[in-house]
LUMTI-882562 format. One record per atom (N, C-alpha, C): x, y, z. Coordinates in steps of 0.2 Angstrom, whole numbers, plus 5000, padded with zeros to 4 digits. Layout:
% LUMTI-882562
XYZ;...
This chain:
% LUMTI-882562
409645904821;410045874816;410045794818;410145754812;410045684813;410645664816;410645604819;411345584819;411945564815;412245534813;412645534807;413245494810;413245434809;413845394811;414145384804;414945394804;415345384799;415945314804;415945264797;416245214799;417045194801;417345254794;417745264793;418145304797;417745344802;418345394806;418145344813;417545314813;417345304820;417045374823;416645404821;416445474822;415945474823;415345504830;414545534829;414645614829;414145614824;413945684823;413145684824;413145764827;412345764827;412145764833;412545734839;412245724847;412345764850;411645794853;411545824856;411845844863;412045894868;412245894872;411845864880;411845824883;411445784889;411045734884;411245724876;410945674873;410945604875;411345584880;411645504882;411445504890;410945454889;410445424896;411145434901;410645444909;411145424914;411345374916;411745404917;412445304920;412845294914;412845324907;413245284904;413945294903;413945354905;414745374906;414945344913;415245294915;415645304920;416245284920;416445284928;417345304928;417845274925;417445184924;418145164918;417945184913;417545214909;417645254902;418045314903;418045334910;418545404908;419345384910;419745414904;420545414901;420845424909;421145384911;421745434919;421745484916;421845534921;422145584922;421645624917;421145624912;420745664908;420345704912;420445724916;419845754922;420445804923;420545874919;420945924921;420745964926;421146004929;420946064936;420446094934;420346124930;419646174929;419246154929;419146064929;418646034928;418445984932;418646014939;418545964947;418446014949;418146074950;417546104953;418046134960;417746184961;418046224968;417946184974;418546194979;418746144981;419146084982;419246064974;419346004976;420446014975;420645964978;421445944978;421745964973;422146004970;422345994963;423045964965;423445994968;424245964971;424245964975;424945914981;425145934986;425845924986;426445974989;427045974991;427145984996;427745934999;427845925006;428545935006;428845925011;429545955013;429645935019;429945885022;430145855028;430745895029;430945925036;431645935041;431845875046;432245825043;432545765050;433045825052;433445845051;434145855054;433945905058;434545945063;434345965067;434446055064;434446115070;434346185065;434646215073;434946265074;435146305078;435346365075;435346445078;435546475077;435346545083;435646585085;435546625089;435446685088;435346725081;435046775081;434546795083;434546875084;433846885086;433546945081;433746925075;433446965069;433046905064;432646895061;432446835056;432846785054;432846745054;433346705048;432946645045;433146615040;432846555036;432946505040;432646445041;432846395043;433146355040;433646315040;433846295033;433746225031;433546255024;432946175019;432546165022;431946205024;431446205028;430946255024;430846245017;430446285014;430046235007;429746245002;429346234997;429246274991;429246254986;428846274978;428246234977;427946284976;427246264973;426846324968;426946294961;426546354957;425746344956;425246364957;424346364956;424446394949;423846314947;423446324940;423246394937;422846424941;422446504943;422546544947;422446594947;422346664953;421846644957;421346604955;420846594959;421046534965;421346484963;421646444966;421946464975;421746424980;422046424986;422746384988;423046374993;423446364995;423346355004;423346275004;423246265011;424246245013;424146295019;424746265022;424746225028;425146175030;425146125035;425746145038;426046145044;426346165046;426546125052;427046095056;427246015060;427946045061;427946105067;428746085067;428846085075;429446055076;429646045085;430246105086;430146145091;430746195094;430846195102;431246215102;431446235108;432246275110;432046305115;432446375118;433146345121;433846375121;434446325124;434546365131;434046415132;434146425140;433846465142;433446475150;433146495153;432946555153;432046555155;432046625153;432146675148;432146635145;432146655134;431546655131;431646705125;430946715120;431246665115;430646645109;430946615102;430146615098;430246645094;429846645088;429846615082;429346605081;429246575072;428846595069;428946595062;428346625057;428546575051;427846595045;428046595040;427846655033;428546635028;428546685026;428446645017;427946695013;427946665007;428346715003;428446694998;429046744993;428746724986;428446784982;428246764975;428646804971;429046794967;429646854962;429746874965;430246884969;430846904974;430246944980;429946944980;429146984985;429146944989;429346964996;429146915003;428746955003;428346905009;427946925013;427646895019;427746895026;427446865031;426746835028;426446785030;425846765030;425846705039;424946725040;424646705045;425146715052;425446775051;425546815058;425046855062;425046875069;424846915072;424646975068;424247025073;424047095070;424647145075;424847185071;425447245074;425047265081;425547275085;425247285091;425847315095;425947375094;426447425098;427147385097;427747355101;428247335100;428147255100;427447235101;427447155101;428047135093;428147055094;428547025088;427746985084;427547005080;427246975075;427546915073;427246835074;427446795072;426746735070;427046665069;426446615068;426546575076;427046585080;427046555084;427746585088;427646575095;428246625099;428046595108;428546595110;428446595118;428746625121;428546665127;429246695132;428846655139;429446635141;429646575145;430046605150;429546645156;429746665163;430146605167;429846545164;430046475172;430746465171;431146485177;431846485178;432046395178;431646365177;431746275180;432246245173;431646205170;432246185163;431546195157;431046215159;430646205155;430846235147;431246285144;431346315139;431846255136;431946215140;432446175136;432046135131;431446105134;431046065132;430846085123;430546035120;430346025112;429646055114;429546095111;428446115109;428446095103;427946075102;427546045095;427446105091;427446135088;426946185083;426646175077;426046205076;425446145074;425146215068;425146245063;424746265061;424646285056;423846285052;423546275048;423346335043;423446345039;423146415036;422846415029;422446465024;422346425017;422446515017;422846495012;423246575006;422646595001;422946654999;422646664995;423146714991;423446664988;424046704984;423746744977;423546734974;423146764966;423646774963;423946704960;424446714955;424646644953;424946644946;425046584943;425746554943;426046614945;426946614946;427146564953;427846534951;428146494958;428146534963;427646514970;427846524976;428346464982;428846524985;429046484990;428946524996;428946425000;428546465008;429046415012;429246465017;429846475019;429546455028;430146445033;430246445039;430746495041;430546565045;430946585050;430946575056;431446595061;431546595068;432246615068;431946665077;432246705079;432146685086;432646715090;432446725099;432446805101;432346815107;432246885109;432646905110;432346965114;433247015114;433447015120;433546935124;433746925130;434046845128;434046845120;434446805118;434446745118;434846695119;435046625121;435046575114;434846525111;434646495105;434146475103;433946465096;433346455094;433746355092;433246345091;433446245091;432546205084;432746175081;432546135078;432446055078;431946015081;432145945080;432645925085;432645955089;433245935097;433045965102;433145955109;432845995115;433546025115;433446095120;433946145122;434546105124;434646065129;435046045130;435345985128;434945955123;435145875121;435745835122;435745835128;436145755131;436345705127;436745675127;437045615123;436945565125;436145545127;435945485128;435245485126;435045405125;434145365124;433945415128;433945455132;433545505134;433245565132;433745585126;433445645123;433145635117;432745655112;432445655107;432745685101;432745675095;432945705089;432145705085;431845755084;431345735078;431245775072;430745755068;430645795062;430145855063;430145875058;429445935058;429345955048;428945955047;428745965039;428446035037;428346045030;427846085030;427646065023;426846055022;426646035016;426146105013;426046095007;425546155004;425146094996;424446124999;424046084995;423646164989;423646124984;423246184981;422446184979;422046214981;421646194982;421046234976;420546224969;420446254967;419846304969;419946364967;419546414970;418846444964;
């Protein structure tokens, strides 16, 4: 088919597909944002949502509980799409010789469900992250870092939220967020944040 330029609409017809030498498209010809997800290739970053905790979080249960404001929405383009989770939070135990666990928990249409916990293993506590702290000194008091990283693979287009648990053992004392166990009332004790981001990743 010939080419056929009309003046009037500003229109070619007739070009061939891979008809225009290379290089002539480049990135300032293409519109912001005209480069949709399906068409950035697996891999590549399509969102990220993040969710910072300043304040502090306490509670002494030793069954599950949410942390509070300490979760995220994020709904994927596709089923085939992933979900990387980032994970940054600080805890600590309010007294000696205490267990405290964390996990995280994703929830799609009222459907929880743990993700990136341990494998069942007799009466162990399945979590993303847990210590038990035999040293009778002050070590439980102190903040750990908790660091981790996982990519979902949720298969759905619907809003997910992903959540923070924590709990302590069944020898009790307090779980803590953002504060050490004991947090004194002076420049000596620390107050910090912890996040959690999720980036969606195309599959």
């Amino acid at each position: 088919m010939a080419l056929t330029f009309n003046g009037s609409t500003n229109t070619i017809t007739g070009l061939a597909v891979g008809g225009l030498p290379d290089g002539i498209v480049d990135t300032d010809m293409i519109a912001a944002a005209a480069v949709t997800a399906p068409k950035r290739g697996a891999g590549s970053q399509l969102q990220v949502v993040s969710t910072a905790k300043t304040d502090v979080w306490t509670d002494s249960s030793q069954s599950w509980v949410d942390v509070t404001g300490f979760s995220l929405n994020i709904t994927p383009a596709s089923t085939s799409n992933k979900i990387l989770i980032l994970l940054d939070a600080k805890v600590s135990q309010g007294t000696v010789n205490k267990e405290l666990f964390l996990k995280i928990v994703r929830t799609i249409s009222s459907t929880a469900a743990d993700v990136y916990v341990g494998d069942a293993a007799s009466n162990r506590t399945r979590c993303t992250y847990g210590f038990e702290d035999a040293d009778h000194s002050t070590a439980p008091y102190e903040m750990k870092q908790v660091h981790a990283t996982f990519l979902d693979s949720p298969n759905t287009t619907s809003q997910i939220n992903y959540k923070i648990q924590m709990r302590v053992g069944n020898n009790g004392g307090n779980a803590y967020l953002n504060r050490t166990g004991n947090d004194g009332d002076s420049a000596n004790f620390p107050r910090c944040a912890s996040s959690i981001t999720a980036l969606e990743v195309a599959g």
